[in-house]
Structures are given as C-alpha cells and as structure tokens.
C-alpha positions as CSV (number, residue, x, y, z in Angstrom):
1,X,-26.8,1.3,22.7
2,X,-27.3,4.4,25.4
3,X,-25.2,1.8,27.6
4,X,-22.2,1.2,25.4
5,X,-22.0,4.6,24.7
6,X,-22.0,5.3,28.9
7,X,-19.0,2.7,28.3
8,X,-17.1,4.6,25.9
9,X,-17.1,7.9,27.8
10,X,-15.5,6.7,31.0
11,X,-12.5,8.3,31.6
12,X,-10.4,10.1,34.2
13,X,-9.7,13.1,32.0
14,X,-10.5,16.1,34.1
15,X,-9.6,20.1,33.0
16,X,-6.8,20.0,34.5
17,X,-5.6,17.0,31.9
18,X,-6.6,19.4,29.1
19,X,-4.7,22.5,30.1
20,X,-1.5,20.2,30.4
21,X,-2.3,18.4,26.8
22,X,-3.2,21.8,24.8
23,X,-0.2,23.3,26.5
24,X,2.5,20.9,25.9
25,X,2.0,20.7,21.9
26,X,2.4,24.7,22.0
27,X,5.2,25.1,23.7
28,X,7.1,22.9,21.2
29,X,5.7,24.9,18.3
30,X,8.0,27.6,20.3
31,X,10.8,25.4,19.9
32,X,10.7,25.0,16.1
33,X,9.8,28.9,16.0
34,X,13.3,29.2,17.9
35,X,15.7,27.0,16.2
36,X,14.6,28.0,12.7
37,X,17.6,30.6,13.1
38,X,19.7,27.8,13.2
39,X,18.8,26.5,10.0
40,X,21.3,27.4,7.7
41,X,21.8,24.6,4.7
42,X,20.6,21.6,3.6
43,X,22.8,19.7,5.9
44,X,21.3,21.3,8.8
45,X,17.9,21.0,7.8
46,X,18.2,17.3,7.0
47,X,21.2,16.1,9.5
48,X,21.5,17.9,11.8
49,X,24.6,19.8,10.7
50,X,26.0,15.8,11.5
51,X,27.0,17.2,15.4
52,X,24.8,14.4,17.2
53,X,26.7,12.6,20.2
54,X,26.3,9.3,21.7
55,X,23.5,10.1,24.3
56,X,22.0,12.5,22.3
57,X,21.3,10.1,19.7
58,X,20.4,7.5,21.5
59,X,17.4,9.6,23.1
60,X,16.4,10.9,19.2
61,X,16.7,7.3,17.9
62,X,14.5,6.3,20.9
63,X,12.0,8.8,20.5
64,X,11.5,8.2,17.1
65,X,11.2,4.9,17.0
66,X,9.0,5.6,20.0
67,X,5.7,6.8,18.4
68,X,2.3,6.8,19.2
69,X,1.9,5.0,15.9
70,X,3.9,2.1,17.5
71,X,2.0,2.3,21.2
72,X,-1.0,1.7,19.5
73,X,0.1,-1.1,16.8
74,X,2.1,-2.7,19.5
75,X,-1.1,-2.5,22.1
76,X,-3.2,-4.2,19.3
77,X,-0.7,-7.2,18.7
78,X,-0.8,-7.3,22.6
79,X,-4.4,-7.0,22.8
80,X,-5.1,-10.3,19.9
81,X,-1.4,-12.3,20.7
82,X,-1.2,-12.1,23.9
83,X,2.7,-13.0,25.4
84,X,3.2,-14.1,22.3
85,X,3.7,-11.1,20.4
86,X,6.6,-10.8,23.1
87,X,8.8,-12.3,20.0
88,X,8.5,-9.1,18.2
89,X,10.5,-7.0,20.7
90,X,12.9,-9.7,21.4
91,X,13.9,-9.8,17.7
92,X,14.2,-5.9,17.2
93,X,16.3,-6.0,20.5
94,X,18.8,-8.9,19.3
95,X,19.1,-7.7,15.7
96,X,20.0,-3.7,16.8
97,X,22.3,-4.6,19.1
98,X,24.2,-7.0,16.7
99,X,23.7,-4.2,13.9
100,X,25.7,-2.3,16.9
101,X,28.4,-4.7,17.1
102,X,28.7,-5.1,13.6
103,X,28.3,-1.5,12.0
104,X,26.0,-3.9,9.6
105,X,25.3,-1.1,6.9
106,X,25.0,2.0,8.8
107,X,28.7,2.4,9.9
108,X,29.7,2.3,6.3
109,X,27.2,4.5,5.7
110,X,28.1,6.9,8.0
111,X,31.9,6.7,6.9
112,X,30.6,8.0,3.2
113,X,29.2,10.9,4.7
114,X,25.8,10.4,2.8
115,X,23.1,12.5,3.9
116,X,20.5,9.6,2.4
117,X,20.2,5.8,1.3
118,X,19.5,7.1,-2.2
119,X,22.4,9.6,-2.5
120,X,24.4,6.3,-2.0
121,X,22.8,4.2,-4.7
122,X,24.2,7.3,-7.0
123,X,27.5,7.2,-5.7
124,X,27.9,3.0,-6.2
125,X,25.9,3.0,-9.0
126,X,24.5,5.3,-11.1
127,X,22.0,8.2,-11.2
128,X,19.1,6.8,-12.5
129,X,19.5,4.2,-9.6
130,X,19.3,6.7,-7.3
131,X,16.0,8.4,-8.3
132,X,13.9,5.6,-8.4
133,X,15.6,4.5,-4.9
134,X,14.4,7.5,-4.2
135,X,10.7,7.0,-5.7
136,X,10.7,3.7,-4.0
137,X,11.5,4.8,-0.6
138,X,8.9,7.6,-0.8
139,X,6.3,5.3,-2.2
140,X,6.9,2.8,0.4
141,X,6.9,4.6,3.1
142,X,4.3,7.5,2.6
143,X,1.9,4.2,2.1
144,X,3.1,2.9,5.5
145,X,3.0,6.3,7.3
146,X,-0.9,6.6,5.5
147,X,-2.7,5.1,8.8
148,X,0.0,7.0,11.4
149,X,-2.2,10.2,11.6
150,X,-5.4,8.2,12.3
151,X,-4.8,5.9,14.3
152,X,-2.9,8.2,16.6
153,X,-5.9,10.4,17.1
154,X,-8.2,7.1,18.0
155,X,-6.1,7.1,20.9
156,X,-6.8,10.6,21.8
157,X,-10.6,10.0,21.6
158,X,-10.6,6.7,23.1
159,X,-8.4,8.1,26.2
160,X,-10.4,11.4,26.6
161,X,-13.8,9.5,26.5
162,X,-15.1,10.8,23.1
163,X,-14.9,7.9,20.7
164,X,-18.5,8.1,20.4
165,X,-18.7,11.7,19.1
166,X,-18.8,11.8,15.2
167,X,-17.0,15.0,14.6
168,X,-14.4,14.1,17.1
169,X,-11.8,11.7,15.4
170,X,-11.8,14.2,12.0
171,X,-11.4,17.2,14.4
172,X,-8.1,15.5,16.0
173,X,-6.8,14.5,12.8
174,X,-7.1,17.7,11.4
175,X,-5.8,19.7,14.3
176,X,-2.2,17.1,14.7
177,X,-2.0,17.7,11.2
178,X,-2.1,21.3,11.1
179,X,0.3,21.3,14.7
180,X,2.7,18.5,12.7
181,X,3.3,20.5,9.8
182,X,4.0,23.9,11.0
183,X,6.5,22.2,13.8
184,X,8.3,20.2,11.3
185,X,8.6,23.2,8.5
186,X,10.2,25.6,10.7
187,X,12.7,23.5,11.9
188,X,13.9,20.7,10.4
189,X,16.1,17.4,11.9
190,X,16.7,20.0,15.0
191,X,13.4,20.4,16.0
192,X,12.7,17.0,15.2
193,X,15.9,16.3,17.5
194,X,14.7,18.5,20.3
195,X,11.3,17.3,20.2
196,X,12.7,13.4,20.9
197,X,14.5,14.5,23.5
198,X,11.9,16.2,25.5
199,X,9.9,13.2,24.7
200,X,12.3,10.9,25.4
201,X,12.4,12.5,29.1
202,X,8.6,12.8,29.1
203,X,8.4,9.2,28.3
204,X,10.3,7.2,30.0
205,X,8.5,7.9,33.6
206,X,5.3,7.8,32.0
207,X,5.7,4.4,30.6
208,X,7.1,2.9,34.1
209,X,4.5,4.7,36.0
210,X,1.2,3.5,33.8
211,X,3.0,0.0,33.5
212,X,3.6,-0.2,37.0
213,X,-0.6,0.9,37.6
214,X,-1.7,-1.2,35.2
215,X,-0.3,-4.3,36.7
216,X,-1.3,-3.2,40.0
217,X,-5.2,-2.1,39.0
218,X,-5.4,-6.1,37.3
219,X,-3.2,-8.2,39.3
220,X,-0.2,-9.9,38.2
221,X,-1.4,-13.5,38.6
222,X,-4.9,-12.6,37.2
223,X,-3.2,-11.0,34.1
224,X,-1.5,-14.4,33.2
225,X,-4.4,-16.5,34.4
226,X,-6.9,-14.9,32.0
227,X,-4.5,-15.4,29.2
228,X,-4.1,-18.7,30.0
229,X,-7.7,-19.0,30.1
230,X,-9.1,-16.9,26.9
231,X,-6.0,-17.9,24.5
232,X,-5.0,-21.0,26.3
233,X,-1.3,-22.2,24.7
234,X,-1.7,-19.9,22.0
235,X,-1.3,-16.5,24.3
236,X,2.1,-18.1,25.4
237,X,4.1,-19.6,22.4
238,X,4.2,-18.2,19.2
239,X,5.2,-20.7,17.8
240,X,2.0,-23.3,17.6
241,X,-1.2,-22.3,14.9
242,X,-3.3,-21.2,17.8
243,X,-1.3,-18.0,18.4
244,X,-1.8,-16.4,14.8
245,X,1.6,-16.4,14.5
246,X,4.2,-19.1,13.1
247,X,7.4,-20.1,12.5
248,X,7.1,-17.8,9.0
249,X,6.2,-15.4,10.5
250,X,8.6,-15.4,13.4
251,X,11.6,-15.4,10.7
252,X,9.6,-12.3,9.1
253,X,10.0,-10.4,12.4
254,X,13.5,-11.2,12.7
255,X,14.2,-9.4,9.3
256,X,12.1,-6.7,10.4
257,X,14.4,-6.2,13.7
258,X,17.2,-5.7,11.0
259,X,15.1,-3.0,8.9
260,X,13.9,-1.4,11.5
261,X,17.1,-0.5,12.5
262,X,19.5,-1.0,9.7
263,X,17.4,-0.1,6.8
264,X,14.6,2.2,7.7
265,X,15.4,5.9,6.9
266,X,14.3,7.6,9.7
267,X,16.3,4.9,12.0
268,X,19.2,5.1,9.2
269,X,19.0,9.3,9.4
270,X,19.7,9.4,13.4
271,X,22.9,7.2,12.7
272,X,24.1,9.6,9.7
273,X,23.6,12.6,11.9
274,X,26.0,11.3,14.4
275,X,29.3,12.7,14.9
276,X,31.4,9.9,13.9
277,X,31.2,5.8,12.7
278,X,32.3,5.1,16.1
279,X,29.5,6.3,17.5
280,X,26.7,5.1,15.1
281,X,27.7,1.5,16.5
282,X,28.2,2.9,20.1
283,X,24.2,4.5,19.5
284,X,23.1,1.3,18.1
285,X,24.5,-1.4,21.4
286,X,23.2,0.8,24.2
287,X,20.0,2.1,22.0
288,X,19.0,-2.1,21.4
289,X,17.4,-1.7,25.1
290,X,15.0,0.8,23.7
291,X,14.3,-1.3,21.0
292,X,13.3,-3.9,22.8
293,X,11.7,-2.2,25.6
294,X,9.3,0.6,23.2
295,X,7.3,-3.2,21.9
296,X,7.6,-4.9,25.3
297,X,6.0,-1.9,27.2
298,X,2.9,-1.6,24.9
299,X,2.3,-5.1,24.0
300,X,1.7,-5.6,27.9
301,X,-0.5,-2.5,27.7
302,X,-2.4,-4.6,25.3
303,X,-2.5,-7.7,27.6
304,X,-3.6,-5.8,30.2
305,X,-6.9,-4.5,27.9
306,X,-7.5,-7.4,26.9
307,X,-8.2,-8.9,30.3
308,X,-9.6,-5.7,31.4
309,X,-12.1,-6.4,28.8
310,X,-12.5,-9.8,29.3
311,X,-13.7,-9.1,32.7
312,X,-16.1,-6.5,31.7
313,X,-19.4,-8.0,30.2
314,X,-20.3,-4.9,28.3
315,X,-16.7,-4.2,27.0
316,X,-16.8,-8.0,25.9
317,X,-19.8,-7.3,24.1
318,X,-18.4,-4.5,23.0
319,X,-15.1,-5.9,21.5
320,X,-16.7,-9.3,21.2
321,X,-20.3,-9.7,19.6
322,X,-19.7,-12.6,18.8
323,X,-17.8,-14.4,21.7
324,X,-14.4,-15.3,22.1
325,X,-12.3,-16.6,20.0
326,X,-14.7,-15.3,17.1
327,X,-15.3,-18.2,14.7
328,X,-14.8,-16.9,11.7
329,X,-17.1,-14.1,10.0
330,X,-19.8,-12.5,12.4
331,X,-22.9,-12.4,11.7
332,X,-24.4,-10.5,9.5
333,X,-25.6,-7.0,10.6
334,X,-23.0,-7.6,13.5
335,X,-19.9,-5.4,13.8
336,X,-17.2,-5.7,16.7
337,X,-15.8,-2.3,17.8
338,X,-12.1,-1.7,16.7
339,X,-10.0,-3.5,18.9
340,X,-7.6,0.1,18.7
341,X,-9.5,1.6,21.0
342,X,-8.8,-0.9,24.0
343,X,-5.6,0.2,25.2
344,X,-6.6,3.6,25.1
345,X,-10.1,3.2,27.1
346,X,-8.3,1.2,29.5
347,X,-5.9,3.3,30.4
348,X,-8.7,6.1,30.9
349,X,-10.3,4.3,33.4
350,X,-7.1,3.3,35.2
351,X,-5.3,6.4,35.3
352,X,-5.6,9.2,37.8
353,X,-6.0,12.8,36.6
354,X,-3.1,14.8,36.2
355,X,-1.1,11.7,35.3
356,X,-3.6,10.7,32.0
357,X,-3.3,14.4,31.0
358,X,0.8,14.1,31.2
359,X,0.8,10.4,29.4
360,X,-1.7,12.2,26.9
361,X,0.8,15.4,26.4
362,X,3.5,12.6,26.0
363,X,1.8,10.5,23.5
364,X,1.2,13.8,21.8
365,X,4.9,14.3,21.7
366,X,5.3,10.9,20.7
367,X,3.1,11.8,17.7
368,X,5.2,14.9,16.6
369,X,8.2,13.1,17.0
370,X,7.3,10.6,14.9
371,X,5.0,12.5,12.2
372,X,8.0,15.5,11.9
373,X,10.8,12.8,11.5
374,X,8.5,10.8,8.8
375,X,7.4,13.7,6.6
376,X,11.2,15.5,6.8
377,X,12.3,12.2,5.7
378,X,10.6,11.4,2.8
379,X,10.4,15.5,1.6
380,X,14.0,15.6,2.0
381,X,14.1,12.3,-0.6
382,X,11.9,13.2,-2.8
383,X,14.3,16.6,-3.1
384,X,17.6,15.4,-2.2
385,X,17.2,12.4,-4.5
386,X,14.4,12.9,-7.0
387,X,13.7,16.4,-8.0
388,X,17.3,17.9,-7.5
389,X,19.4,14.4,-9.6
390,X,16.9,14.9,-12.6
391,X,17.2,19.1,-12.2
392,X,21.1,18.4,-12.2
393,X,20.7,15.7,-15.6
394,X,19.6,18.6,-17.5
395,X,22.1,21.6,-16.7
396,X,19.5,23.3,-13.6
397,X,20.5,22.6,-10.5
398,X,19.0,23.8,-7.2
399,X,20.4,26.2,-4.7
400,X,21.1,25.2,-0.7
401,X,17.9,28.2,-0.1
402,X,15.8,26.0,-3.2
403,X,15.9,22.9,-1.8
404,X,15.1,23.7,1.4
405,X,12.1,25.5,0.6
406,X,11.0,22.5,-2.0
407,X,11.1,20.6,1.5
408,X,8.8,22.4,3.1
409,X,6.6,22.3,0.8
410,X,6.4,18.7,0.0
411,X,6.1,18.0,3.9
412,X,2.5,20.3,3.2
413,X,1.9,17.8,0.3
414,X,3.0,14.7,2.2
415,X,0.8,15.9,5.5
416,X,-2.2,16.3,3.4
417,X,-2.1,13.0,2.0
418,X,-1.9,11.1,4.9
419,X,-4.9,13.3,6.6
420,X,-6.6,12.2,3.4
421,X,-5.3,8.2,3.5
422,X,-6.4,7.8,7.3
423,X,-10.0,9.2,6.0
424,X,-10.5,6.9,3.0
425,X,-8.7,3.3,4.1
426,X,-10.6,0.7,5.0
427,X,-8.4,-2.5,5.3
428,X,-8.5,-5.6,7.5
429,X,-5.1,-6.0,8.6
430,X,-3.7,-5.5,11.8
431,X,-1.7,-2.0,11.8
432,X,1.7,-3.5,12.4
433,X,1.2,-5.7,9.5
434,X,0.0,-3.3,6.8
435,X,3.1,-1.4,7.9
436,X,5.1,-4.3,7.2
437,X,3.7,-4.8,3.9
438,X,3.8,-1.0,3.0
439,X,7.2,-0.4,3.9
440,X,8.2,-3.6,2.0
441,X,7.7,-2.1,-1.1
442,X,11.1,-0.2,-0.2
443,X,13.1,-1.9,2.2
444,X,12.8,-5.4,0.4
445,X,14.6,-3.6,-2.8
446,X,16.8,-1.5,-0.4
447,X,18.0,-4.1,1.2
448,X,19.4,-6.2,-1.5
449,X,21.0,-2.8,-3.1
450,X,22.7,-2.3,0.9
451,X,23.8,-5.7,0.8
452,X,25.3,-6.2,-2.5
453,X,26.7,-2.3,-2.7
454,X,28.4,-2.2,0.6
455,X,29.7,-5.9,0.0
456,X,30.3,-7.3,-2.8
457,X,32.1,-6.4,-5.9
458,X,30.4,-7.2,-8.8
459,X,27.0,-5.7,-7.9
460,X,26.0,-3.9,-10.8
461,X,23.6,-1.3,-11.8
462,X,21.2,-3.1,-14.0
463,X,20.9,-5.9,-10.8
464,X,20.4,-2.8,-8.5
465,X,17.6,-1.3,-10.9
466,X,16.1,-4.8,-11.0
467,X,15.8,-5.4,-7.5
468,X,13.9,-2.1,-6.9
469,X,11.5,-2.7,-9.0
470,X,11.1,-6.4,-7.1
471,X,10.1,-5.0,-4.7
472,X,6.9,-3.7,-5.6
473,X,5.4,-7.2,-5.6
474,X,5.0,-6.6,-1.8
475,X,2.0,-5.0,-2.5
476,X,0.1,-8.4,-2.6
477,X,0.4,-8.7,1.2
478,X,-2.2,-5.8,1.7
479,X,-5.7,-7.5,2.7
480,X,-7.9,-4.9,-0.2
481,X,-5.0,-5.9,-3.0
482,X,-5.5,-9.5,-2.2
483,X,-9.2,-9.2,-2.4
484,X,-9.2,-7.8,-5.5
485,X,-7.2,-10.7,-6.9
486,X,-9.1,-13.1,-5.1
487,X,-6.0,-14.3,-3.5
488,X,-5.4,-15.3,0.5
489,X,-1.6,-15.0,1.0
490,X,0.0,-14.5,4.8
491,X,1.9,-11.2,4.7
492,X,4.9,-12.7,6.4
493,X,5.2,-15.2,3.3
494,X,4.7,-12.1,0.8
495,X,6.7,-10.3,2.5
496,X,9.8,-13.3,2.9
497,X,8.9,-14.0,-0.8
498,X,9.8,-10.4,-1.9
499,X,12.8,-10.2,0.1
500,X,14.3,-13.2,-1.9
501,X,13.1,-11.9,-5.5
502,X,14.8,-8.9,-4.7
503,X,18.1,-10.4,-3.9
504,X,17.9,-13.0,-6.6
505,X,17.4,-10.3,-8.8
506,X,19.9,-8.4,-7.8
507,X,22.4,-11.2,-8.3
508,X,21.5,-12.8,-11.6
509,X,20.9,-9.1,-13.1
510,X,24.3,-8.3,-11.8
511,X,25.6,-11.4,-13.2
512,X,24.2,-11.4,-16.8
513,X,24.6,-7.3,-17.2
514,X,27.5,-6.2,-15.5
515,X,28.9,-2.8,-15.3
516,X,31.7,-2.2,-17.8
517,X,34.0,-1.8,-14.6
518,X,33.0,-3.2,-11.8
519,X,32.8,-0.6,-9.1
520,X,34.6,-0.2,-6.1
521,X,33.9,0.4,-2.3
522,X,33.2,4.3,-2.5
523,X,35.5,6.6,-1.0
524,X,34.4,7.8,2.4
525,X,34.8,10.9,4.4
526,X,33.0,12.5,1.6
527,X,29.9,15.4,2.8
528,X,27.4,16.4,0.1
529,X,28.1,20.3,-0.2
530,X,24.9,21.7,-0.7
C-alpha cells in the first residue's frame, strides 16, 4: 500500500508551480471586481450588451466549450477507447461547421434578438411553454453540470501529487467553489467573456506544448503499438463490439455534435451575444476547428496514460487489479483506482516545473470559464424565464436592478448544489456519458420545440408542451436509475429513443390539438427591454 501511495505522489510540481497556480485564479477575481462597473442591465449581465465580434467570439465559444470538465471526460474516453473515441471529435467538428454553413437554429435565433432558448418558446408559443422550457433546461443541465466541480478538482490532486490525502479533494472543491462564485457574481457574461479569452490565450500553447512532450516522453510508434497490443482492433475502429462503442452509439454522437453546438445554452448564449446573424454563422465555420480539436487534444492525452500505465507494473496494478481487459466484475474486496486520475498523474510525471504549474493555472481557468458560464446560464433561466414570466402572469413584474440580483443569488444556490452533487454521487458511468444522459433531459425536448418552431408552421403549443415533458424519460440512461429498475439499457439507445418520443410527440400533439391560429415565423430584430 506504502508503495502505491509513493506512486500517487510523483509529480513535478515544485513552489514555484504553486505561486503561478494560486496567483493566476486571483488576478481574475480582479477582473470581475473591475468590469462589474460595466454592468448596467440585464442585457449586459446575460449577453454581453450583444457587442461580441467574430474573433472575439470565437475565442469565448472556444474557451467555454473548452473546460477542464471536458479535458478530463475526454482523457477518460481516451484512456478506455483508445483512437476510437477519435469519432467523437470528428462528429462535433463536421456538425458545427455545417451548423455554420447553415445558420441551423442559432442564426434565426440570433435574428429574434432573444436573450434565451426559453424566451423564444414564449414568443412562438405561449408562456406556459416557456416556463417549463425553462424548468427543463435548468433541470437538465444543473444535473449534468453536478459532477463538473469534482471531477475538476481530481485533476488538481492527481497533478499536484495529493490524491492520496483525505482532506485534499473536499478542500479543492470547496475552495473553486467559493473562487467560481464570487468571479461569476460580480461580473456577469463579461467576466465570463474576459476570462475565455485569457484562457483561450493560455490554452492554446499549453495544449501544443504538453501534446508535443507527451508524444515525445512515450514515443510515437510505441503509443500505437501498445494500443494495438492492449485493445487490439477494438482501440482503432469504433465501429466493431470490441471498442465499447457501436454503430448506435456512433449516430448518438453525431446528434450530440449538433447539440453541443446548436442546442446547448451556453454554446447557444456566445452566438446570441454576437453582434449580428452574420457573424453567428461566420463564429460557428472558423470555431468547428476548436470543436474538433478541444476532444482530439485530450483524448490523445488519455492514449498516452493509458500506455504510460500499461508500461508501469505498479500503475497497472493500480488501474488494473484485475488485469486487462477486466472480465467482468472484480473480485470481491478488490477495487480498481478511478481511471480519472490517469491523465492527470501522467502529466505530473512528464511535465517540467514551471510548465505543470502554467498548464495547472490554465486548467484552473478552464474551470472558471466553464463553471461561471454554466451557473450564469442556468441563474439567468431560472429568472429570465421562470421566476420573472410567472411574476409577470400575476400583475408583479421585476425591475432590470431585481433580476439581476435574483441572479446572483441563484448562481450561490446553483454553486452549492453542485459542491453538494460531486460529494454525494456515486454512479458507474463514464463522465461523458452521464453528461449525455443528464443534459438529455433538456435538449431531447428542446430540440424538437427548435425544429418544429423555427420550421414548420403548424407546430403547436400543446405538441411543444408534450415534447418537454418527453424528454424526461432520458433519465433511464443514468446507471443508479437503471439499477433501481432493474433494467440494463445503453445510454446511446435511451438517449436516440428519447430524441424520437420527443419529436413524435411533438408532431402528433401538434396535429391532434392545434393552435386556434397557427403561428407564424416570429418577427425578428426584436431585443427584450429589460
């Protein structure tokens, strides 16, 4: 045990790695102490004040999208897939930039001058459509940002050498919480802005520079030979049984690609901060690279732990108890250590100091970036198109200064959940596919109200109401629901499932309780005055 432990706390992290990691998170809390005096409305809190240009919003897009949350999930499909998970980051690449070429969903959206998704489910259908939009997307995806605060700081333990400590995990998670919170209330979308940019910048040498090592510290040709080796076909084609992946689930990811970009708020709220339509589809064709590139980088990351393990006889015991491929359940009494942790302890012993304290302050910022554009998100939804609609139904609306201030505080609420989530969950599923299935619950529904509100006619408010409430069904993807039902159903299929109940929904509701007039394309050029 004394041995693994010696194992866990290898690492390159020196003092001078900790001065640069405890400074970097402070100075952007002096950022969001600074551009609070730019908060004047609403609008600026939420948007931006809508003055985003091309470049600019390709870096915020990129940095959020960009998380730490999404290094990590991406270095665990990596680490158990292999090349194969490549198919993932090909499939978000393809879809954004046709969602660029097209203007599928967000131009319009844009051209409405909506400050949220919900805000236009009011607008093309009715109220009450909007509030549970809003409920949905709030549900959905404060579920799938539950696991974002811990997991992130598993890769500040693993990286620093002090996964072993007990105290060490809670400390982190508590302290980014605290840090998150107090950035993302003073400012609002521009300190979330800022804080993607500087990341963005921070970023993009780091990745190059630790891909570049890690290839370099392994070996290119011993990289793919292990692979070949450990996972044989399996690690290269995702499309035979032996790569965990599948045809279904292949067609999953391809929808995903489209939500991530298309559908997802915090994607959806950098492309209704920009300045014009025109440059929404201009953001999303040059911005597809990033798309591609933020899975690609940390999936290989993963590869590379994996072999790094692989070649290690105590990190294979470690990570592998039971051998490799593990057949089935382990034994009892024997536990593998969270294959999380790989990447991160990888990169600790690969990485000079200086350079690991500068990735750290950068995955730090990655973090923020994507923790402050999560919790303004779904505050600002809960207010913007919960609290506020039902306030305005009975005669009490809420001022520019009120609604504001309601944010804030539900971002408190919001942050304090999720600190409490990441303690309590204890699920089996891989992080990028509880994600999936958690923000299913929304975008399933969201999707088929997009589709058949932007395009066609006859959608109608009953079908709308319908196929929100569909999508709840993706809950049965998640491995503790499924156990509780006694059930074994692959999340792709739940998820491809719910996607088609919420459509066919949507279209036989629409069909059999039509609005009394069938509404039209809303007008655009409209901005919410609030």
């Amino acid at each position: 045990m004394d041995d693994l432990n010696d194992l866990l706390r290898q690492t390159n992290f020196t003092l001078i790695d900790w001065v640069i990691v405890i400074l970097y998170p402070l100075i952007s809390v002096g950022i969001g102490l600074y551009v609070r005096k730019l908060i004047v409305n609403m609008s600026d809190f939420v948007v931006a004040g809508r003055g985003l240009g091309v470049c600019l919003g390709i870096a915020t897009i990129t940095g959020t999208e960009l998380g730490l949350i999404t290094v990590m999930y991406s270095a665990q499909k990596g680490f158990t897939g292999g090349f194969a998970a490549f198919h993932i980051a090909l499939a978000a690449g393809i879809v954004t930039f046709l969602v660029g070429v097209t203007g599928l969903f967000v131009y319009r959206l844009r051209e409405m001058g909506v400050m949220t998704i919900p805000e236009f489910y009011e607008r093309r259908f009715d109220r009450k459509t909007r509030i549970l939009g809003g409920v949905m997307m709030a549900l959905g995806g404060i579920l799938n940002m539950g696991l974002f605060l811990k997991v992130g700081s598993m890769f500040l333990v693993g990286i620093t050498g002090t996964s072993d400590v007990p105290w060490a995990l809670n400390a982190v998670m508590i302290s980014l919480t605290v840090l998150v919170l107090i950035y993302t209330c003073l400012g609002g979308m521009v300190s979330v802005v800022i804080a993607d940019y500087v990341q963005f910048v921070v970023l993009s040498f780091g990745l190059l520079i630790t891909t570049v090592l890690a290839a370099w510290h392994l070996g290119w040709n011993n990289i793919f030979d292990t692979v070949q080796q450990e996972m044989g076909v399996g690690g290269f084609d995702p499309t035979v049984a032996e790569s965990g992946f599948g045809w279904e689930y292949i067609i999953w990811m391809g929808f995903l690609g489209l939500v991530s970009c298309g559908i997802w708020p915090t994607a959806v709220a950098r492309a209704l901060a920009m300045d014009s339509p025109q440059a929404v589809k201009r953001q999303y064709m040059f911005g597809s690279l990033s798309f591609l590139i933020r899975f690609l980088i940390p999936y290989f990351w993963g590869i590379c732990a994996f072999v790094f393990v692989m070649q290690h006889a105590g990190l294979q015991q470690l990570f592998f108890p039971a051998g490799y491929p593990v057949p089935g359940e382990l034994p009892e009494g024997v536990k593998a250590f969270d294959n999380l942790y790989a990447m991160p302890l990888f990169l600790a012993q690969i990485l000079p100091a200086g350079l690991i304290g500068l990735m750290t302050a950068g995955m730090i910022a990655a973090f923020m970036s994507t923790h402050d554009s999560y919790l303004l998100c779904w505050s600002s939804v809960l207010t913007q198109d919960v609290i506020a609609p039902i306030r305005e139904a009975r005669g009490r609306s809420l001022s520019s200064k009120a609604r504001v201030t309601l944010t804030r505080v539900l971002i408190v609420v919001i942050g304090l959940y999720v600190l409490a989530w990441g303690l309590i969950y204890e699920g089996e599923d891989d992080i990028w596919d509880y994600m999936a299935v958690t923000g299913a619950v929304y975008f399933t529904g969201a999707f088929a109200l997009l589709l058949g509100g932007l395009y066609w006619k006859r959608a109608s408010s009953t079908g709308a109401f319908l196929a929100l409430l569909a999508g709840l069904s993706a809950v049965l993807g998640l491995s503790p629901v499924q156990q509780l039902l006694g059930i074994d159903i692959p999340s792709a299929r739940v998820g491809l499932l719910t996607i088609s109940g919420a459509v066919l929904v949507m279209v036989v509701g629409s069909l059999l309780f039509p609005d009394r007039k069938h509404n039209e394309r809303p007008q655009t050029g409209g901005e919410e005055n609030v």
